[in-house]
C-alpha positions as CSV (number, residue, x, y, z in Angstrom):
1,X,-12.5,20.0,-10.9
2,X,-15.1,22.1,-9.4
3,X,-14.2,25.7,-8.0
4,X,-13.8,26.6,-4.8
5,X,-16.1,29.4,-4.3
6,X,-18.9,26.7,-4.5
7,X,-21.5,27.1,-1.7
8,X,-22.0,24.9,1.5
9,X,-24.0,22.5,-0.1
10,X,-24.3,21.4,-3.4
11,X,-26.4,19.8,-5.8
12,X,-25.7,16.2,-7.7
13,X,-25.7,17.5,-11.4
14,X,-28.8,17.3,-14.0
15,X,-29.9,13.9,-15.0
16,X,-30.5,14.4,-18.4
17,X,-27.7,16.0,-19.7
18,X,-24.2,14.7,-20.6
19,X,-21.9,13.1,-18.1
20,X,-18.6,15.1,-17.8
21,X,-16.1,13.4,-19.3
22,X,-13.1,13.0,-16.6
23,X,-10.4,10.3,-15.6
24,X,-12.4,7.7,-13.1
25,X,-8.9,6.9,-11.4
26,X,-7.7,10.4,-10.7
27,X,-10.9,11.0,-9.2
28,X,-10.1,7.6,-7.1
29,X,-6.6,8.9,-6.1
30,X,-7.7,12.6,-5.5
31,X,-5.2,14.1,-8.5
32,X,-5.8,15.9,-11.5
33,X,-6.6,13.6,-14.7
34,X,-4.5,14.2,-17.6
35,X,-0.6,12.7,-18.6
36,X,1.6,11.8,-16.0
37,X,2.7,13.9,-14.0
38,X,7.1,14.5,-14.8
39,X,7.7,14.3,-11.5
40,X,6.7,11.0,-11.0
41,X,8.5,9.8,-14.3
42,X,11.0,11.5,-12.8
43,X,11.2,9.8,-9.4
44,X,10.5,6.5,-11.2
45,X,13.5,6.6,-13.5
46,X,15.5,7.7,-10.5
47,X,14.4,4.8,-8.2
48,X,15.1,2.3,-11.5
49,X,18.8,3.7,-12.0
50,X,19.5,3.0,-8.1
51,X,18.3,-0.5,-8.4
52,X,20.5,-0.9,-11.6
53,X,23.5,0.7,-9.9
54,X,23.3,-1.7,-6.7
55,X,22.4,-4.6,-9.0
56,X,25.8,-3.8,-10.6
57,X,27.9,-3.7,-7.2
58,X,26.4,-7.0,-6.6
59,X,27.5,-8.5,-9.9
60,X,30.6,-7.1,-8.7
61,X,31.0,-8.6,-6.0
62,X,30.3,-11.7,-8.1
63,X,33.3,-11.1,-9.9
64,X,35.7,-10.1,-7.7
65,X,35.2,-13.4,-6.1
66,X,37.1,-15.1,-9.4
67,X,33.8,-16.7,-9.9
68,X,32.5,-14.8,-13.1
69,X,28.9,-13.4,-13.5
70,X,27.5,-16.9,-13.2
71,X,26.5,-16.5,-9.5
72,X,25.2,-13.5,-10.1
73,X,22.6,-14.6,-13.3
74,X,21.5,-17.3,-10.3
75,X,21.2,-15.3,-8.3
76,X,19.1,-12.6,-9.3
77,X,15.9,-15.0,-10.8
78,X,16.1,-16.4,-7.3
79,X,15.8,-13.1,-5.4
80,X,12.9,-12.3,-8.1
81,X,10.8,-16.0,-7.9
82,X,8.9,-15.1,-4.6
83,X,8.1,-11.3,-5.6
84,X,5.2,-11.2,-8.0
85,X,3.1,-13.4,-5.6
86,X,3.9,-11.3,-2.1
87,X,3.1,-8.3,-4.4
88,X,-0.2,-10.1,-5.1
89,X,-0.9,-10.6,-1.6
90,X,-0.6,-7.1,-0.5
91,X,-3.0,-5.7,-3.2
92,X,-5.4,-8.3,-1.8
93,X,-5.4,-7.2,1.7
94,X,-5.6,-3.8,-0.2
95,X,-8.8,-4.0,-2.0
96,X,-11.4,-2.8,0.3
97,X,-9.7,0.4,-0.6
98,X,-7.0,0.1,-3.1
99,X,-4.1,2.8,-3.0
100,X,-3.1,4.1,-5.9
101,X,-1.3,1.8,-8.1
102,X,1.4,4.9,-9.2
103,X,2.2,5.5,-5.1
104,X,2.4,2.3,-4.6
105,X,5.3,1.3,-7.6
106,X,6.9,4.1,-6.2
107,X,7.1,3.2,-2.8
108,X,8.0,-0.7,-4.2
109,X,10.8,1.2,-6.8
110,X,12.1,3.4,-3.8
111,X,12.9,0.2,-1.3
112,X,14.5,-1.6,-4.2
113,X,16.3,1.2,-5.9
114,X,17.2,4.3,-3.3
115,X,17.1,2.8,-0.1
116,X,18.9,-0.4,-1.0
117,X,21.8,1.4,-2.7
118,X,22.4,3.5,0.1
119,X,21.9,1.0,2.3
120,X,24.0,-1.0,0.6
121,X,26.9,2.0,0.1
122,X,26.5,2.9,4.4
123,X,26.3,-0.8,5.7
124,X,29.7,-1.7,4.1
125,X,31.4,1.3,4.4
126,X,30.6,1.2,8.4
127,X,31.7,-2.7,8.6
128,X,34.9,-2.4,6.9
129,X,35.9,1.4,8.3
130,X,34.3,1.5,11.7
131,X,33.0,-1.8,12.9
132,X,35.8,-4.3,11.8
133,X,38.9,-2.3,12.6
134,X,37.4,-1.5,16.1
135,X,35.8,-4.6,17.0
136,X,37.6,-7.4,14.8
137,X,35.8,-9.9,12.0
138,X,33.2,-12.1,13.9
139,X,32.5,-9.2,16.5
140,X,32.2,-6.1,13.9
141,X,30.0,-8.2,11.7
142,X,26.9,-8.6,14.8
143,X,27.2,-5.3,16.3
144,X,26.6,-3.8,12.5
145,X,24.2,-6.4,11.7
146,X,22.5,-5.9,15.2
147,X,22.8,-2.2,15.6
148,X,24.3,-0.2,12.2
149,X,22.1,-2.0,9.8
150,X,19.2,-2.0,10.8
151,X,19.1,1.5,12.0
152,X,20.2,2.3,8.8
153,X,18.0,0.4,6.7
154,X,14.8,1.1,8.8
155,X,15.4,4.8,8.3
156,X,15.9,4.3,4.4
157,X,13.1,2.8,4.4
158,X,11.2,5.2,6.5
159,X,12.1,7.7,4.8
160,X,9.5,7.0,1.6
161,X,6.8,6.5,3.9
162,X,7.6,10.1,5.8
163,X,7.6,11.6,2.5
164,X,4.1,10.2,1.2
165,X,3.0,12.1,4.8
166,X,4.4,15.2,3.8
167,X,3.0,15.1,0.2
168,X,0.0,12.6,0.1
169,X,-1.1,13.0,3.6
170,X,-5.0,12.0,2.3
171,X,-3.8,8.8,1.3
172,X,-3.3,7.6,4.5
173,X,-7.0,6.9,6.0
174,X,-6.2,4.5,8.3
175,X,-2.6,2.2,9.6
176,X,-4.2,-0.5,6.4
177,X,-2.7,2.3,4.0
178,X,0.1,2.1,6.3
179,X,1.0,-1.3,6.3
180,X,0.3,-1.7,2.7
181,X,3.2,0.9,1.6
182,X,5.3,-0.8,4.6
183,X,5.4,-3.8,3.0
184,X,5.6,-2.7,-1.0
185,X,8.8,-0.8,0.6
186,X,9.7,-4.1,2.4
187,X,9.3,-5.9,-0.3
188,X,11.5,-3.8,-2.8
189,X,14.4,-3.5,-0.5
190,X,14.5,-7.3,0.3
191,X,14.5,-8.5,-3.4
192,X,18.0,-6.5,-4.0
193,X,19.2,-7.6,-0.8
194,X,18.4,-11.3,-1.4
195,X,20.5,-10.9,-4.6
196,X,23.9,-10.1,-2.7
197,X,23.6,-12.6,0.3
198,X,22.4,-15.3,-2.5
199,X,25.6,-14.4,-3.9
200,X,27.7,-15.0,-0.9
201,X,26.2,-18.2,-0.5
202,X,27.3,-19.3,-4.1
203,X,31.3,-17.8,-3.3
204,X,31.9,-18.3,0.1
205,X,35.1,-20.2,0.4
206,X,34.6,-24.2,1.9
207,X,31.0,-23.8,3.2
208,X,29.8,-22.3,-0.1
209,X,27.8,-23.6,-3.0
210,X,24.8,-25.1,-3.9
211,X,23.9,-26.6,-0.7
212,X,24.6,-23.4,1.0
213,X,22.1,-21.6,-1.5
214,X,19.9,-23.8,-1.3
215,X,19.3,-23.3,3.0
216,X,19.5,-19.3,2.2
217,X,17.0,-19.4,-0.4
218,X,14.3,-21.4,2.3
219,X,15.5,-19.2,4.8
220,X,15.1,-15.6,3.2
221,X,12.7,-16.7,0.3
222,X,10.1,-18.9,1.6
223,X,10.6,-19.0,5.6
224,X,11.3,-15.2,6.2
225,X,9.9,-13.1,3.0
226,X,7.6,-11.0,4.8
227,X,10.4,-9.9,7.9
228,X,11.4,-6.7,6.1
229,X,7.4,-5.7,5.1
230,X,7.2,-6.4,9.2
231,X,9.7,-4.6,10.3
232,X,9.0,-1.3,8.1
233,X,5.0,-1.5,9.0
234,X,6.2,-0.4,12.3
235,X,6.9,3.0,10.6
236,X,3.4,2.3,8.8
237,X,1.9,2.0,11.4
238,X,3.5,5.2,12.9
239,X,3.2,7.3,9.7
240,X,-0.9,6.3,9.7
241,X,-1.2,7.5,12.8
242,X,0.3,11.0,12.4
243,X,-2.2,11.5,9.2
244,X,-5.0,10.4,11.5
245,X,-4.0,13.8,13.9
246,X,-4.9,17.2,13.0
247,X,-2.4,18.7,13.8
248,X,0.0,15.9,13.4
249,X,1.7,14.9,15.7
250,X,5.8,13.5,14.4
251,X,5.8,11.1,17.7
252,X,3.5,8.8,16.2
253,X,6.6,8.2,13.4
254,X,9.4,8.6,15.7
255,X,7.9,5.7,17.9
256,X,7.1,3.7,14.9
257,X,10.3,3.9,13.5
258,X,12.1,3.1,16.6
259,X,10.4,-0.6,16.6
260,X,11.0,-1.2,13.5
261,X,14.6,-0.7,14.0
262,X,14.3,-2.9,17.2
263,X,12.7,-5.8,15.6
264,X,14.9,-5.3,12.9
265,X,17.9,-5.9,15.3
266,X,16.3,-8.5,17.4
267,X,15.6,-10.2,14.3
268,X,19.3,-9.9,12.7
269,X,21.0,-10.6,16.2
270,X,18.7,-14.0,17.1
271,X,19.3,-14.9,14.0
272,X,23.2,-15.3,14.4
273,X,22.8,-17.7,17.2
274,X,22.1,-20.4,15.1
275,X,19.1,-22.4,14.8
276,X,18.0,-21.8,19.3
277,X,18.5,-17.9,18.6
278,X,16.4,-18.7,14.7
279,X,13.4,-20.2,16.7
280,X,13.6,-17.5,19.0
281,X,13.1,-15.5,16.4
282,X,10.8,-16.9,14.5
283,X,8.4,-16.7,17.4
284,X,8.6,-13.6,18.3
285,X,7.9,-12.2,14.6
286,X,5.0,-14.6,14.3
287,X,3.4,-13.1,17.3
288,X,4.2,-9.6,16.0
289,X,2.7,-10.6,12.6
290,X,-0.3,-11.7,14.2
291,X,-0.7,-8.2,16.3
292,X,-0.4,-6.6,12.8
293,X,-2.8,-8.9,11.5
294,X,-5.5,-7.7,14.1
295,X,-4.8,-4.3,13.4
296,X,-5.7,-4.6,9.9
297,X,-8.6,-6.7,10.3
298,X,-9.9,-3.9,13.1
299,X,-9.0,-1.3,10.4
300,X,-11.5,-3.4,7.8
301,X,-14.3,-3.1,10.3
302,X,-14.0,0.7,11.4
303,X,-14.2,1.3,7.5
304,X,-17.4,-0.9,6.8
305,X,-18.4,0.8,10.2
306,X,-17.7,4.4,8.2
307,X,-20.1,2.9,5.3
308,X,-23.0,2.0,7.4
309,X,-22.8,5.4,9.1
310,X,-21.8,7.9,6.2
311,X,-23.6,6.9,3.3
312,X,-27.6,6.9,4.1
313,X,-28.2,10.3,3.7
314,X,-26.9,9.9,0.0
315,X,-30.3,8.2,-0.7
316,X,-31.7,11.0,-1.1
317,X,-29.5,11.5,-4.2
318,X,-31.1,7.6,-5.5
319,X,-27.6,6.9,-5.9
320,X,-27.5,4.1,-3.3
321,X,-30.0,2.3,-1.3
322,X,-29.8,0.5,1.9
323,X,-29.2,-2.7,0.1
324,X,-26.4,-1.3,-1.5
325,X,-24.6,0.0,1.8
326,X,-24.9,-3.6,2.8
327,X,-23.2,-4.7,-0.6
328,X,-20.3,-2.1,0.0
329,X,-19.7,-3.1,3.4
330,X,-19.0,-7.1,3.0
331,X,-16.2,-7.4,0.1
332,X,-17.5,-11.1,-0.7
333,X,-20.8,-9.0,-1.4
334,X,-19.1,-6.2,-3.9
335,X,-17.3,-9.3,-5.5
336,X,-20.9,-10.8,-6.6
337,X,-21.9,-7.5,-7.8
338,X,-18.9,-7.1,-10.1
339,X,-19.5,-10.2,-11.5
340,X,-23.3,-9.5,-11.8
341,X,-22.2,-6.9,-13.5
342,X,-20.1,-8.5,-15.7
343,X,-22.7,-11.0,-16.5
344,X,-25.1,-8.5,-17.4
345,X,-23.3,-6.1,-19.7
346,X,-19.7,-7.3,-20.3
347,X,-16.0,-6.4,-18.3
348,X,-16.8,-2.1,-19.2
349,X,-19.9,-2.7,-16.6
350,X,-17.5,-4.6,-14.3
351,X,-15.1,-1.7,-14.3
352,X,-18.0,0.9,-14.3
353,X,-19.4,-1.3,-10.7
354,X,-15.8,-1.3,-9.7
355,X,-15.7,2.6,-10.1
356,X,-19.2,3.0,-8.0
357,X,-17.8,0.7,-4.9
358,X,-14.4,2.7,-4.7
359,X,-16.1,6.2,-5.2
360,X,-18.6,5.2,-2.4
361,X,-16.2,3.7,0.2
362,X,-13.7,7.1,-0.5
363,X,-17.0,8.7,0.4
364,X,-17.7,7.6,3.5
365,X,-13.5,8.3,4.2
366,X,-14.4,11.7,3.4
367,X,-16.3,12.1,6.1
368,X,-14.5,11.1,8.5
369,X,-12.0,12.9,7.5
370,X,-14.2,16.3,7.7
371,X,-15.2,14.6,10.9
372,X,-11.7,14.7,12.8
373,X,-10.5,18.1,10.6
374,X,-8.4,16.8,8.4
375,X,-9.8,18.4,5.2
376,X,-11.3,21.8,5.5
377,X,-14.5,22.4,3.9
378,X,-13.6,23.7,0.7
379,X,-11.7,20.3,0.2
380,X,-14.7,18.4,1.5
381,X,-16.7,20.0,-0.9
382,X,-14.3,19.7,-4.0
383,X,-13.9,16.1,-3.4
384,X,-17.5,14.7,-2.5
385,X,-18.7,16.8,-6.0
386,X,-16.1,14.9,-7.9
387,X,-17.1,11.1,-6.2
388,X,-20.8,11.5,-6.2
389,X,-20.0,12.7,-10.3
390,X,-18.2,9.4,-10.5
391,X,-21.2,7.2,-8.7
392,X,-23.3,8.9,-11.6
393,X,-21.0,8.5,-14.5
394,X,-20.3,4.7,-13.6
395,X,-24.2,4.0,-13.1
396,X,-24.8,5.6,-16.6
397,X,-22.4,4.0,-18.5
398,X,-23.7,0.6,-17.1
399,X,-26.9,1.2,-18.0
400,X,-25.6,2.7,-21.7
401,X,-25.2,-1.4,-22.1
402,X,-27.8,-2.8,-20.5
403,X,-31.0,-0.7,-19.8
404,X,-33.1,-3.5,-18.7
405,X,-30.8,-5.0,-16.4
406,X,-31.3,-8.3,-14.2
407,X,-32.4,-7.8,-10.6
408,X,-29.5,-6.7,-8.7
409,X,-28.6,-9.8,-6.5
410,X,-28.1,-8.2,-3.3
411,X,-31.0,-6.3,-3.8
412,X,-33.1,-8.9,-3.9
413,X,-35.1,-7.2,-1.1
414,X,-35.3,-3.7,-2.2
415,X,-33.9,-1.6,-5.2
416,X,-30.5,-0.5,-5.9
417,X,-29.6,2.3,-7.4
418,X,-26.7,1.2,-9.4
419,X,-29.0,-1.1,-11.5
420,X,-32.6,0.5,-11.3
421,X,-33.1,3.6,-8.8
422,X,-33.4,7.4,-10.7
423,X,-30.8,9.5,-9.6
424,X,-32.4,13.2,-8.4
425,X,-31.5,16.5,-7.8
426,X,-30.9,16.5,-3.7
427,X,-29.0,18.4,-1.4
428,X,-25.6,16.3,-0.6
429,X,-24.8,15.7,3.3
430,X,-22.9,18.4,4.6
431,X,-19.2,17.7,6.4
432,X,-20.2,15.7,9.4
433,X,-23.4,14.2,8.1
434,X,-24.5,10.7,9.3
435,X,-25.8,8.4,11.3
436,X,-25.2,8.8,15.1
């Protein structure tokens, strides 16, 4: 990493010599390269011990029902089946700008592990101590499904998301990043869960069995999947926008968290109804899921928006050209240039045009960021010296496999300087610079 005392504009480093030899995805997620850090091994193995603990009170359960582990081995590949493909569908509306993979296992780890052991602990200990002694059976059962659980559960959840703001406040660049460790959160918490009410289905006396599984698993794994991600990207949503306030501001959370325990509930109490109160429900989470799909999909254009006006005065630098700020601003156009890429000097050239698009698109976030005064300049400076070093590094170890490469398809009206411009010694923008 480059010092501190560096002046208020800096030069993009001599062409001819080496290229520094530095960790392309610590650059990416703004850390230090090197091992791992402990103390996310640490918070890792921690998360992983919670899951294990509140898979074990599940089998438990299992047990104590006189039913053997049997339920439980059914129940847990069930809770699993649907959870590698949701996964898959929140990296994909993460790749304009990925977050990184370590934060976002965490987050994932966290919903399944700590959150859903606690929740697990609280939720039963205020239903049998509190709710059913007060209230009786069937009454103590809705008002801590309605009310105790899921302000329990949202704040658990929460909580993760609260403590990336406090730690990683400069991965948040807009409510995308928000939503996306909502729902890995989400996600986590309702694979454990899954396993315990697919368990009651199996051991429930009369009612029970196959046939009851069988509705629960439609219900919670292929009709519902998403409704904890949902209700948790309220506190995304919330979280992103403290990070987007300098000085942040903790209302944005507070309101966020609030509706995600009101959905939550609304959710939980419709859903007790029966199948009137279920398509109640239904509706009204379809119509927040489309909101939430609008917000992201306005997110995706404020950040191509952020290319178009950031990144010009980097041509200067013959790092990128106009036709390349038109490639990084469509993602079906940086696809076709990772596969040109790939077609022209093998996957190392795909990964090295991989590099170049992330580096350039946490550019333009950069400035934005310096824009609102979010990073000061000594951290503007510091980070734009390590992503423009990356942008070189990646265009140099393409061309270390392909010198004479084939035009560059969405250059096909200009150069690009991943592929044939000559990088120069230039002035880099200052904090602010761009197109008005």
């Amino acid at each position: 990493m480059r010092r501190r005392d560096a002046p208020p504009r800096v030069m993009l480093p001599p062409m001819d010599g080496p290229i520094p030899v530095f960790d392309p995805r610590a650059v990416l997620d703004g850390r230090r390269g090197g091992r791992t850090p402990v103390a996310f091994i640490v918070g890792i193995a921690i998360t992983a011990a919670c899951g294990i603990v509140a898979l074990g009170i599940e089998m438990a359960q299992s047990l104590a029902a006189g039913d053997g582990a049997v339920p439980f081995f059914v129940a847990l590949p069930l809770a699993l089946l649907p959870v590698p493909l949701l996964i898959a569908v929140v990296l994909w509306v993460d790749r304009l700008e990925p977050e990184p993979r370590g934060n976002l296992a965490f987050a994932f780890g966290w919903g399944a592990g700590v959150a859903a052991l606690l929740a697990l602990l609280i939720n039963t200990a205020g239903l049998v101590y509190i709710s059913q002694p007060a209230l009786g059976t069937t009454r103590g059962q809705f008002v801590s499904a309605t009310f105790g659980a899921p302000f329990v559960e949202e704040t658990l959840n929460g909580a993760v998301l609260v403590g990336l703001l406090w730690r990683r406040r400069q991965e948040f660049d807009g409510p995308t990043d928000g939503v996306i460790y909502a729902a890995m959160v989400g996600l986590g918490f309702a694979m454990i869960e899954n396993v315990g009410y697919y368990i009651n289905a199996m051991v429930t006396p009369v009612q029970g069995g196959v046939a009851l599984l069988g509705s629960t698993f439609v219900l919670r794994g292929i009709l519902s999947p998403m409704l904890h991600p949902l209700f948790t990207s309220m506190t995304g949503l919330g979280v992103a926008g403290a990070a987007a306030r300098k000085p942040s501001s903790p209302w944005p959370v507070v309101c966020g968290w609030l509706a995600a325990i009101f959905l939550h509930g609304l959710w939980n109490g419709l859903s007790a109804k029966g199948p009137p109160g279920l398509a109640v429900g239904y509706a009204v989470m379809f119509c927040v899921a489309v909101g939430v799909l609008v917000v992201l999909v306005r997110d995706r254009r404020r950040l191509v928006r952020l290319i178009g006006r950031y990144l010009p005065p980097y041509e200067a630098t013959g790092l990128v050209t106009a036709a390349d700020i038109v490639m990084l601003g469509s993602l079906r156009r940086r696809r076709s240039a990772r596969a040109w890429a790939m077609g022209a000097a093998g996957l190392p050239a795909a990964e090295a045009m991989s590099d170049y698009q992330l580096a350039a698109t946490e550019l333009a976030l950069l400035h934005s960021k310096a824009d609102h005064g979010i990073v000061n300049g000594a951290e503007f400076l510091d980070r734009q010296h390590d992503l423009v070093v990356l942008m070189h590094a990646a265009r140099e170890a393409f061309l270390l496999r392909n010198q004479a490469p084939p035009p560059a398809p969405w250059a096909s009206h200009g150069s690009s300087g991943f592929a044939h411009g000559t990088p120069r010694r230039a002035n880099l923008p200052p904090p602010g610079g761009g197109r008005r």
